[in-house]
N, C-alpha and C positions, 0 to 999 in steps of 0.2 A: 714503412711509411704508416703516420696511424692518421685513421681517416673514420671519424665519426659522424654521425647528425643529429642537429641539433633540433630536427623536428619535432614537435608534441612530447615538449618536455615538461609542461605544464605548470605549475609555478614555480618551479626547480630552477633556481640560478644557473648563467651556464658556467662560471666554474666551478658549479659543486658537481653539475652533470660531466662537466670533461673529465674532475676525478674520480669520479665513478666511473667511468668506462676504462681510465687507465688503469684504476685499482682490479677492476676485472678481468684484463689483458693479464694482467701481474699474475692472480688467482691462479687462472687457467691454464700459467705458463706459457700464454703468448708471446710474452717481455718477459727475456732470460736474466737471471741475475749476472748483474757487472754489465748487461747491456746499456748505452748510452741513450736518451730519451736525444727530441729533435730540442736545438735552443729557443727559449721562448719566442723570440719572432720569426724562426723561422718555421711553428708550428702554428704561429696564429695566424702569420700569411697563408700559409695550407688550409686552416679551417675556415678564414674568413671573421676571425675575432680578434678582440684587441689583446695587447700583451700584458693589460693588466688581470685579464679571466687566466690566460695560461699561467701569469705570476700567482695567482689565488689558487687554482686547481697543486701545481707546484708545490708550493709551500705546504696546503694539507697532507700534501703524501708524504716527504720530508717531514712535516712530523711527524703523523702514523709512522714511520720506519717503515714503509714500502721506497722508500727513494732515498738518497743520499745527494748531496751537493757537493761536489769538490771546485772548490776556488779557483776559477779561470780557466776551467776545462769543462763543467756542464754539470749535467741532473743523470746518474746511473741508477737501475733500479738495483734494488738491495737485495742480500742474501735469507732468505726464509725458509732458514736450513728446520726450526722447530716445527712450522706451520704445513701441514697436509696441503698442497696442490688442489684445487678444486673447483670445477666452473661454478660464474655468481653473471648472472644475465645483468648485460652492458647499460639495458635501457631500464630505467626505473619502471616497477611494475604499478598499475595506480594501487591508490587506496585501499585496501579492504573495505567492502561496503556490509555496515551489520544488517544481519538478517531480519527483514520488518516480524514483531513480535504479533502471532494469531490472536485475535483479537477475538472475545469469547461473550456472548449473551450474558451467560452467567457462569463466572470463577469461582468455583468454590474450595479452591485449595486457598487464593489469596487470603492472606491475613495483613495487607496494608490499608492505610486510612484511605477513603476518599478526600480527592483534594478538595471539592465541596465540604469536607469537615471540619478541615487545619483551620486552625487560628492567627490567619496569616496575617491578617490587619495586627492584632497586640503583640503578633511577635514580633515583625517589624520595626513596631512602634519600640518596643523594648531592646530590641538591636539596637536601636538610632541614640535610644538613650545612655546603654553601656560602652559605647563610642565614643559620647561627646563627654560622660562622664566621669568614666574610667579607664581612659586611653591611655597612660601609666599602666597600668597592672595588665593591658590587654597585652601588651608586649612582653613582659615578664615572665619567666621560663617558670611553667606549671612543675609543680611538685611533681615528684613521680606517683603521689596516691589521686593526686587532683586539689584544684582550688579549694580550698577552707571552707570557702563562703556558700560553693556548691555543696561540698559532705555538712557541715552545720545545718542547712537547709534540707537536706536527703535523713538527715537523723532526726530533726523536727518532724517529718510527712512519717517516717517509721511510726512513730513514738505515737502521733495523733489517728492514724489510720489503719494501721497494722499492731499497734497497742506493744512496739520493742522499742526496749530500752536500752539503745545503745549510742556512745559519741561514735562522733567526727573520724577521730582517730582509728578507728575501726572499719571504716571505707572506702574501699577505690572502685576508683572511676577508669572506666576503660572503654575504650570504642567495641563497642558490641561485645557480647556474649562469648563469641568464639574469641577473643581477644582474651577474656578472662580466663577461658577454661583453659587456657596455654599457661597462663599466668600461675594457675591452682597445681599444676601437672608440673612446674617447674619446684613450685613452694614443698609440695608433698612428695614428690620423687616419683621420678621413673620406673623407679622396680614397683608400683604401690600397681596393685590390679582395681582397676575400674571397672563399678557394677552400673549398669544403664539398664531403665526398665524397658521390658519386652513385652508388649510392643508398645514403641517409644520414638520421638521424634528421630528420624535414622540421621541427622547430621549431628548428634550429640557423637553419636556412637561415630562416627568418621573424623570428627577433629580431635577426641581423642586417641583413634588410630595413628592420624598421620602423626600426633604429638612423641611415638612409640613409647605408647604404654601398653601393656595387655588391657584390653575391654573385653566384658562379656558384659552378654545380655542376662540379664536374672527376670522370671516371669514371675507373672501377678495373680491374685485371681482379685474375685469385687471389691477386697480391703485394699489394692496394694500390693508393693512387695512382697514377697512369699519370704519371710525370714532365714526358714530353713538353706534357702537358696543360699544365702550370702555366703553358711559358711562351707557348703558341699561346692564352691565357686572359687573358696577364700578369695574373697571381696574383702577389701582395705577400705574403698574409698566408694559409695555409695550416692548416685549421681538419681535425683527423684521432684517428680510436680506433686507433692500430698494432697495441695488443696485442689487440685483443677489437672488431671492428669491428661496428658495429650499422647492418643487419640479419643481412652477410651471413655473419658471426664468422669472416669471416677472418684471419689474423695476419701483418703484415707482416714481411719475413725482412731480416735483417740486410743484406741485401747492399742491399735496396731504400731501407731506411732511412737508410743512408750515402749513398745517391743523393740522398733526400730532404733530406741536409741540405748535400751539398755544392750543389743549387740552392736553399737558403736565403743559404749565406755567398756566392755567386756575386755578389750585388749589394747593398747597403747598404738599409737599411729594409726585406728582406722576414724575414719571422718566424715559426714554427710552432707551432700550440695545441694540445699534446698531451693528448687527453681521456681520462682511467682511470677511466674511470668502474666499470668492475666488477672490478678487478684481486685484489681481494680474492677475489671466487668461482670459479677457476680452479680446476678441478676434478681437474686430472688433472697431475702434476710441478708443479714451479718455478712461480712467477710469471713472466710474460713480460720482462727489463729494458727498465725504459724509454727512450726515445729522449733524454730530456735529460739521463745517464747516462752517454752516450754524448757529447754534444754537446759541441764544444772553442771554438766559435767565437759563444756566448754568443746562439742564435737559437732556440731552443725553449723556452716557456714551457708550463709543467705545469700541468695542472687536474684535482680532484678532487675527488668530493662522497659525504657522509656520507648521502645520502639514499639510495641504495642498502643499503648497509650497516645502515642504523639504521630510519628511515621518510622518506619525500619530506616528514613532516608539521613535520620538525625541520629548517627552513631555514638547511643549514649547508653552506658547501661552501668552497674555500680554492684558492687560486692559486699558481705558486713564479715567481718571475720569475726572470731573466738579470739578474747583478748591475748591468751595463751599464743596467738597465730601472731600478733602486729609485729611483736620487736621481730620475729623469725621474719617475717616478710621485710622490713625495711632491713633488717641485716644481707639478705641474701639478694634481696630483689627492689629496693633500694633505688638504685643508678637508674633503671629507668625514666626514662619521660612519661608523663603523661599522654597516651593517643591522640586525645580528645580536645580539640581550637580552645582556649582562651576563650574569643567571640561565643562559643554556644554552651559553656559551661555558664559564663559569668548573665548571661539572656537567660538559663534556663533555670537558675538560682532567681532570679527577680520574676519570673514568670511563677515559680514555686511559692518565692514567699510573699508575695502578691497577691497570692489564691487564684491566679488565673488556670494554675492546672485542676486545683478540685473544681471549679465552674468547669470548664472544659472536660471532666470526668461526670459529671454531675451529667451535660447536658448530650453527651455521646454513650454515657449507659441508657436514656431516656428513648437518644438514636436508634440504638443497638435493640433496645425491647421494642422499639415499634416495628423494628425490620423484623424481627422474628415472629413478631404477632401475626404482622403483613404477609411473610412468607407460609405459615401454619394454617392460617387462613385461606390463602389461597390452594394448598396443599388439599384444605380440607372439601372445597370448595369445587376444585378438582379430582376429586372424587382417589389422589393418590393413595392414601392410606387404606384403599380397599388393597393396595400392591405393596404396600411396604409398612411396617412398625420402626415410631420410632422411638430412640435409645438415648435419653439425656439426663442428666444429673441438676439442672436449675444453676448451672456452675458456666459460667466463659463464651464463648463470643462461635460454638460448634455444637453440633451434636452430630447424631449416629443414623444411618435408615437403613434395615434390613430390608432388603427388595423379594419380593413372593416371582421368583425366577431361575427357571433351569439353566440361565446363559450363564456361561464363563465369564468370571467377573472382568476380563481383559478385553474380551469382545464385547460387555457392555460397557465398557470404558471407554474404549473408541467409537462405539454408537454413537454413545452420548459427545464424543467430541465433535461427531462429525454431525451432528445440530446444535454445535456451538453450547454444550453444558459443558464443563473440565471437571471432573471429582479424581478421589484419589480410591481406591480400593482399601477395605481396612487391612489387607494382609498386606499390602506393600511396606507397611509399617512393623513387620513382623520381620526377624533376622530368624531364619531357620523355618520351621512346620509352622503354621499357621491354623492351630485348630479350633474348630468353631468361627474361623471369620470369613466362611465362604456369604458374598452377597450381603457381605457392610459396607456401606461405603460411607466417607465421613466429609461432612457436608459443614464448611466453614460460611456463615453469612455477613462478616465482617468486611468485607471491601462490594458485596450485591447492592447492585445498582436500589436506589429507594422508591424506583418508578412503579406504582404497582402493573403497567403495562408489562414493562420486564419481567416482573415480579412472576405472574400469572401466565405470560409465554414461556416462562423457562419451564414453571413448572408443570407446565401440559406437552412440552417436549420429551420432559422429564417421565408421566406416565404416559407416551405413547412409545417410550423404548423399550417399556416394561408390558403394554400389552401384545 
């Protein structure tokens, strides 16, 4: 007799609840295969339901292949001779509830925009607009490199701001950065060894792991990659931020970068992924020019992503390849879709060539320098830098502070969490020995609050863990 309740089943229909609990009797081997189920009324008189829930419950199991119906004899459970036996609990379990995220005085790992920043009024407005005005094309299956009208527009902002001279055709658009690094590991092969610098954002170094390719780290000193590394490494494919390196904001100098690429053109198949990722917040002179700018011998390919610049929450970021790389790429890699909505390519193309992103760069580097003033002042002001030096290059949206302290940088890590500061330790960015970064720790002010109240409480939290 099967006899269930239908108690605090919460918004669960009841015959998706009845076949669930029959699909679990089945599981568990309660209901034997070739056993006969009760007939639908005479199962809904037993439970107290009508016989259109036990016709519904019914019929889903019948299709999953947990049930059979034979013609004027009934509902027999089915044979699951491939499937392992296995208890699966009767009653729906609820929801998972996500864990509420600790809420922190001052982040300074974050690197998102404050939502007091976004430009949410003209984007808006400019959604509404490429809706009502080019609802045709918004439906229209994206190229696999991306909309036209968005790379035309991405190689205009190149050309005028970054001083490259490259088309349309030579960029794709991809949902985020790890999207593309998949994209580059498919293009250049798998047997190709990947050089990431050390010490180096550690999620570079993980997505080209799971992608399986060999990764190593290659270490630095103040210019940059160590050359010699690449070939005592043999490195193929050379993964580097020259202008703005993260963590240690250093910037590679000309003379190294010419090193760097005459051991690219040295052998055939190796290649370089220039990352700019913050080339827009340079805070202080000129933007840094970049390495494929400079490149004669068709071996640096350029990455760049609007998540910095806009929010990480707008999955947009774009590639420029070596023209020698296009037909290879749409040969091989080709079929692809484009990641990335129609809606926010075609908004972020009139947002571009509208000039509302250089205003919106324009008036968030202004942001960005008063927050750092505000914070070094207060720093100063707080008497911190009698406790720590600190370590910056006039380059991107972080710097560095050595703290005057015997603690363990792990126990001041949780110090400090547990007065609500978050930092990250500089050796956590380190793959292997970590020498010389005992008591750095690297201090992001791009998402701190612009309160100087905040401002000045975190940082007198900050030197009371250190006195």
């Amino acid at each position: 007799m099967l006899t269930y309740s239908f108690e605090n089943i919460g918004d669960e229909s009841l015959y998706e609840h009845l076949y669930r609990c029959i699909r679990a009797d089945i599981l568990a081997g309660r209901l034997q295969a070739g056993e006969k189920l009760p007939s639908k009324r005479a199962l809904a008189r037993q439970l107290g339901i009508s016989v259109i829930t036990v016709e519904g419950a019914y019929g889903q199991l019948v299709a999953e292949g947990y049930c059979q119906s034979v013609p004027k004899k009934g509902f027999f459970v089915a044979k699951l001779t491939s499937l392992p036996l296995r208890s699966v609990p009767a009653e729906k379990k609820p929801a998972e509830k996500s864990l509420p995220q600790k809420k922190y005085l001052a982040d300074f790992t974050a690197n998102s925009l404050p939502p007091a920043d976004f430009p949410f009024k003209t984007w808006t407005h400019l959604l509404r607009q490429v809706m009502a005005g080019q609802a045709e094309n918004l439906l229209k299956r994206s190229p696999g490199m991306g909309i036209l009208s968005l790379r035309e527009t991405i190689a205009a902002h190149l050309r005028s701001f970054r001083g490259l001279d490259v088309s349309a055709g030579q960029i794709v658009i991809g949902a985020g950065t790890e999207y593309l690094y998949g994209l580059l590991v498919q293009l250049l092969g798998r047997e190709k060894c990947f050089g990431v610098e050390n010490p180096g954002f550690d999620k570079i170094r993980k997505v080209y792991q799971q992608h399986g390719v060999r990764c190593v780290p290659v270490a630095m000193d103040e210019q940059g990659i160590i050359p010699a590394e690449l070939l005592e490494k043999h490195v193929d494919v050379l993964h580097i931020s020259p202008s703005h390196h993260f963590p240690t904001g250093c910037i590679t100098p000309i003379s190294r970068r010419y090193e760097l690429l005459g051991w690219a053109s040295a052998a055939e198949g190796r290649y370089i992924i220039e990352d700019d990722y913050d080339s827009e917040f340079r805070l202080t002179g000129r933007p840094i020019p970049t390495m494929m700018g400079i490149d004669v011998s068709g071996r640096v390919i350029y990455m760049n992503t609007f998540s910095k610049t806009l929010t990480p929450t707008i999955r947009i970021s774009y590639m420029v390849l070596p023209e020698k790389l296009v037909q290879v790429f749409q040969q091989q890699l080709g079929f692809y879709n484009c990641t990335v909505s129609n809606f926010e390519q075609y908004t972020l193309a009139r947002f571009i060539k509208d000039g509302h992103f250089e205003k919106h760069i324009n008036r968030m580097r202004n942001c960005y320098r008063k927050r750092r003033e505000a914070l070094l002042q207060a720093m100063k002001d707080g008497e911190l830098f009698a406790r720590a030096d600190i370590i910056e290059r006039g380059s991107g949206l972080h710097f560095l502070l050595r703290f005057h302290t015997e603690k363990d940088d792990k126990a001041l890590q949780a110090e400090l969490e547990a007065k609500g500061i978050r930092m990250r330790p500089l050796r956590d960015y380190y793959a292997g020995e970590a020498e010389d970064a005992a008591h750095i720790f690297v201090l992001n002010y791009s998402g701190l609050s612009a309160d100087p109240e905040v401002i000045h409480l975190a940082v007198a939290r900050l030197a009371d863990c250190l006195s």
